[in-house]
MIFIMI-863548 format. One record per residue (C-alpha): x, y, z; residue in one letter. Coordinates in pm, 1 decimal, m for minus. Layout:
BEGIN
R         xx         yy         zz   residuo
R          X          Y          Z         A
...
END
This chain:
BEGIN
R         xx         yy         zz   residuo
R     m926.1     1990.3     2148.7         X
R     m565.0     2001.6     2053.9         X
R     m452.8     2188.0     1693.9         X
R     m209.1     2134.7     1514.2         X
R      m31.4     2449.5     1629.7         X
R      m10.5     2250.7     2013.9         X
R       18.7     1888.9     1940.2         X
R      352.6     1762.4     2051.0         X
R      633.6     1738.9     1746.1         X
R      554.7     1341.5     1730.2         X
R      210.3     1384.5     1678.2         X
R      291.4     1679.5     1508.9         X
R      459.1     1518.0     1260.2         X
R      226.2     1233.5     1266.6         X
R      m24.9     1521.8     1145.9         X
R      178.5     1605.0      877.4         X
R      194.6     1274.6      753.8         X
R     m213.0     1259.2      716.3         X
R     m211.9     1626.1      562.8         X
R        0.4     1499.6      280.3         X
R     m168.0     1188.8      283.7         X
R     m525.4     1350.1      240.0         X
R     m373.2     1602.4       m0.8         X
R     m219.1     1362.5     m238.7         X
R     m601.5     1227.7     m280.6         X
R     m711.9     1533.8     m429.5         X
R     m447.9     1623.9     m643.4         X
R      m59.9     1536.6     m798.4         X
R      143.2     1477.5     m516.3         X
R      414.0     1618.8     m739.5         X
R      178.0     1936.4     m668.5         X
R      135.6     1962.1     m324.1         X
R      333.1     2259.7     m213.5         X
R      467.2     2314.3      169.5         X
R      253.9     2574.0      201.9         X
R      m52.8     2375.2      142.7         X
R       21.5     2103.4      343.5         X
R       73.2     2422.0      639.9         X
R     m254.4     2539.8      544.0         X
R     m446.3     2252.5      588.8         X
R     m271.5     2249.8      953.1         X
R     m303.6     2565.0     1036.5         X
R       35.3     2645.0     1040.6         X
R      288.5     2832.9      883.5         X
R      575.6     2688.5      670.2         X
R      841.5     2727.4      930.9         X
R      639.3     2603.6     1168.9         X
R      625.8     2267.8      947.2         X
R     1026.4     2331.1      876.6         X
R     1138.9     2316.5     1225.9         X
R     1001.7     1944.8     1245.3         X
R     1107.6     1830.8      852.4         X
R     1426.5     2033.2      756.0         X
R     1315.6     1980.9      373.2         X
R     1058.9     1843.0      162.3         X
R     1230.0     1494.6       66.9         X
R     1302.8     1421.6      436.4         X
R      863.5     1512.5      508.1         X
R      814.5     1256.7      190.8         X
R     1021.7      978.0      370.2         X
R      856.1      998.1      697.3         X
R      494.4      966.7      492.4         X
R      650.9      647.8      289.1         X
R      724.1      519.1      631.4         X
R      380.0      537.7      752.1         X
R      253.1      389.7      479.3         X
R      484.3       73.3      468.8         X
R      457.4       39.7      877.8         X
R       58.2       75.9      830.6         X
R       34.1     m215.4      511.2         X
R      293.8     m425.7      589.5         X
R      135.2     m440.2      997.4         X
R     m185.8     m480.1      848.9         X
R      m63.7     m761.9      601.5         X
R       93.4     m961.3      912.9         X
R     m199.9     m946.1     1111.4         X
R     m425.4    m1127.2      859.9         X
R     m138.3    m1371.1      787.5         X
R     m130.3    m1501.3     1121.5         X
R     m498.3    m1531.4     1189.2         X
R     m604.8    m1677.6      844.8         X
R     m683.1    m2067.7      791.5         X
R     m463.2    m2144.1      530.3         X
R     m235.8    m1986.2      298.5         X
R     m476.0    m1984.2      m11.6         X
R     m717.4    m1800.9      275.5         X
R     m435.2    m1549.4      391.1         X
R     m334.0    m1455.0       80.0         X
R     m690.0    m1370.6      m31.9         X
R     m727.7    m1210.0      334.3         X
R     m407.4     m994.2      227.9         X
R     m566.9     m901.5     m139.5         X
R     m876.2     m729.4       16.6         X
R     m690.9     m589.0      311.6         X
R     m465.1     m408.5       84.4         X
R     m711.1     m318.4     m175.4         X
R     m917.2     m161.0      187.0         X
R     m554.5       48.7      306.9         X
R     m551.4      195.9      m71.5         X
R     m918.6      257.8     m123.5         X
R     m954.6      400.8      263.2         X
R     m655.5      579.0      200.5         X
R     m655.2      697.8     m207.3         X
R     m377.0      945.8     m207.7         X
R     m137.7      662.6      m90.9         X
R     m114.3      515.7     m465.7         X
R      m88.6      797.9     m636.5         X
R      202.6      864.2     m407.2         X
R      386.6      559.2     m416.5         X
R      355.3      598.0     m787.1         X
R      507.8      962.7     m816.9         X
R      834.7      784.4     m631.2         X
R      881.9      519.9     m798.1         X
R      884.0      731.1    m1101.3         X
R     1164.1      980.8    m1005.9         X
R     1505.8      954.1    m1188.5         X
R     1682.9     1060.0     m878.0         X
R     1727.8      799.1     m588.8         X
R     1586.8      966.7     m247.2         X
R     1501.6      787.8       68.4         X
R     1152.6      856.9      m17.5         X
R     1209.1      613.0     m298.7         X
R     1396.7      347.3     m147.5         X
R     1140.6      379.2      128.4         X
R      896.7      267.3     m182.9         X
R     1134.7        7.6     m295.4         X
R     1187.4     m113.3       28.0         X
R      842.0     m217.3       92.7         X
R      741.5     m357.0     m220.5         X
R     1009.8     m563.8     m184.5         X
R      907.4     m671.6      193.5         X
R      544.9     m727.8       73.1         X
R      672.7     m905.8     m207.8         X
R      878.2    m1143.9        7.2         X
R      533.9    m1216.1      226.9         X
R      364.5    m1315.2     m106.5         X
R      613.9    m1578.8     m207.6         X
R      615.0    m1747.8      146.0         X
R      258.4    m1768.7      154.9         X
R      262.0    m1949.0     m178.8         X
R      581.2    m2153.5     m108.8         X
R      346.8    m2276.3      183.3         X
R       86.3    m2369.9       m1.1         X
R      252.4    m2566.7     m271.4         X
R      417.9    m2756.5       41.7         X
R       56.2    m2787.7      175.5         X
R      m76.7    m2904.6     m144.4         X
R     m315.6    m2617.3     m117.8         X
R     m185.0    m2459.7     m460.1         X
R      m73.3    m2601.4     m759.6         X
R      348.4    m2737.7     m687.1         X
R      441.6    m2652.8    m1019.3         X
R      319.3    m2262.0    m1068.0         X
R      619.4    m2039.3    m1047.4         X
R      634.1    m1872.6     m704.9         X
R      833.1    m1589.3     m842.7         X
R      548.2    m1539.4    m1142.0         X
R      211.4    m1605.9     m883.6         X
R      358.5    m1350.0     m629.8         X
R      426.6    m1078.5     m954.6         X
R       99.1    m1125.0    m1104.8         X
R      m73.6    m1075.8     m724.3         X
R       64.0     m722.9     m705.1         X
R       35.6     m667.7    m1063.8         X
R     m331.3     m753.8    m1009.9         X
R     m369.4     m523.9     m697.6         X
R     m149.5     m242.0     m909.6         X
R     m380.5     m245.7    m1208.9         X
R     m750.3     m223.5     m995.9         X
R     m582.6       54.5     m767.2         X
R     m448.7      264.9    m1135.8         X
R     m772.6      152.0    m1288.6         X
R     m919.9      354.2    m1028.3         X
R     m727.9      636.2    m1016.6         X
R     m778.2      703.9    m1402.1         X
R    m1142.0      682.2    m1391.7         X
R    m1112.9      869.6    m1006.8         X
R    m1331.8      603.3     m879.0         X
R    m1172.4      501.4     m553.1         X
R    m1469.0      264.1     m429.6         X
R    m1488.2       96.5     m725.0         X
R    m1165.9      m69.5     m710.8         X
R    m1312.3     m250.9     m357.9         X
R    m1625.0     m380.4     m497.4         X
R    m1422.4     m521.9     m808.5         X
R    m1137.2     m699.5     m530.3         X
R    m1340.7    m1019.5     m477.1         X
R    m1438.5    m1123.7     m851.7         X
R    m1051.1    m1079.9     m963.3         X
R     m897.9    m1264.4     m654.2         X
R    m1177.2    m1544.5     m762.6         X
R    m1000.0    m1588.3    m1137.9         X
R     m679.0    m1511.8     m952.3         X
R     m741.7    m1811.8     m731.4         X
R     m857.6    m2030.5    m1002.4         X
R     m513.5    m2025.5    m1130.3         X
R     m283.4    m2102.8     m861.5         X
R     m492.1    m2370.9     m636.8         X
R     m414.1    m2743.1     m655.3         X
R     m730.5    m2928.8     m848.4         X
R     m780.1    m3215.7     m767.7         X
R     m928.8    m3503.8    m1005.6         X
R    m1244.6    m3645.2     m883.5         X
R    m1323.7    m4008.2     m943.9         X
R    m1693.1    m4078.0    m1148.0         X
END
């Protein structure tokens, strides 16, 4: 069995990535120390250094994983769902799965989009709301064309209050450091959420 101390500097890396990621679910991420996230390798802190020459550059490649992860997962449920009001649902409970499988991942996105200073970390975050946001208002632009959802909701507003919706479960969670609960809440909200965008149609008596 390899350890971290032998894996090659890709998986290496990749290691470090999931230390920080595991770490940030137990405490601040503002918190976590180099030397913790070497500890929970088994390594030392220039062992770490020689593959991340600081802190902000081990912060981007973790942002990185965690936009490639969502956003990969995201398109993969997009292209086998139905419909659009059935991939957008599909992408609800697959993200509220990546951040309830993974609960140090909020509370990290949070801590950078919540520093003063721009770092690549950040943009990183900014990045991929911005991409996920993007995949929202297609989805919905499709089903207003479809006559799936309503024509005259405001894409721009529908897509907002879908990751406002996802943001306040996931911080709902994290305040009341209830992780799971967040998951078994996903399908009533998307339920009202759905109520308000789909297309209803009159039906004759």
């Amino acid at each position: 069995m390899q350890t971290a101390k032998n894996l090659p500097a890709d998986k290496r890396r990749a290691a470090t990535v999931q230390a920080v990621v595991t770490l940030a679910a137990e405490k601040n991420p503002n918190d976590i120390s180099t030397s913790a996230i070497a500890a929970v390798m088994g390594l030392t802190q220039g062992a770490l250094f020689r593959h991340f020459l600081n802190k902000d550059l081990m912060w981007q490649s973790v942002m990185e994983w965690v936009a490639d992860c969502l956003l990969s997962r995201v398109d993969n449920v997009i292209r086998s769902a139905q419909s659009p009001l059935a991939a957008l649902e599909a992408v609800f409970m697959t993200h509220m799965d990546f951040v309830t499988s993974h609960p140090g991942v909020p509370r990290i996105l949070l801590m950078e989009l919540q520093r003063g200073e721009v770092t690549p970390a950040k943009q990183m975050a900014q990045t991929l709301l911005k991409n996920y946001e993007e995949r929202i208002c297609q989805l919905i632009e499709t089903g207003k064309a479809s006559g799936e959802l309503n024509r005259h909701i405001s894409t721009a507003s529908a897509a907002t209050l879908f990751v406002g919706t996802i943001q306040g479960l996931v911080l709902r969670s994290i305040l009341a450091d209830t992780p799971s609960k967040a998951m078994l809440e996903a399908a009533g909200v998307f339920s009202v959420y759905r109520r308000g965008i789909e297309e209803h149609h009159a039906t004759s008596v």
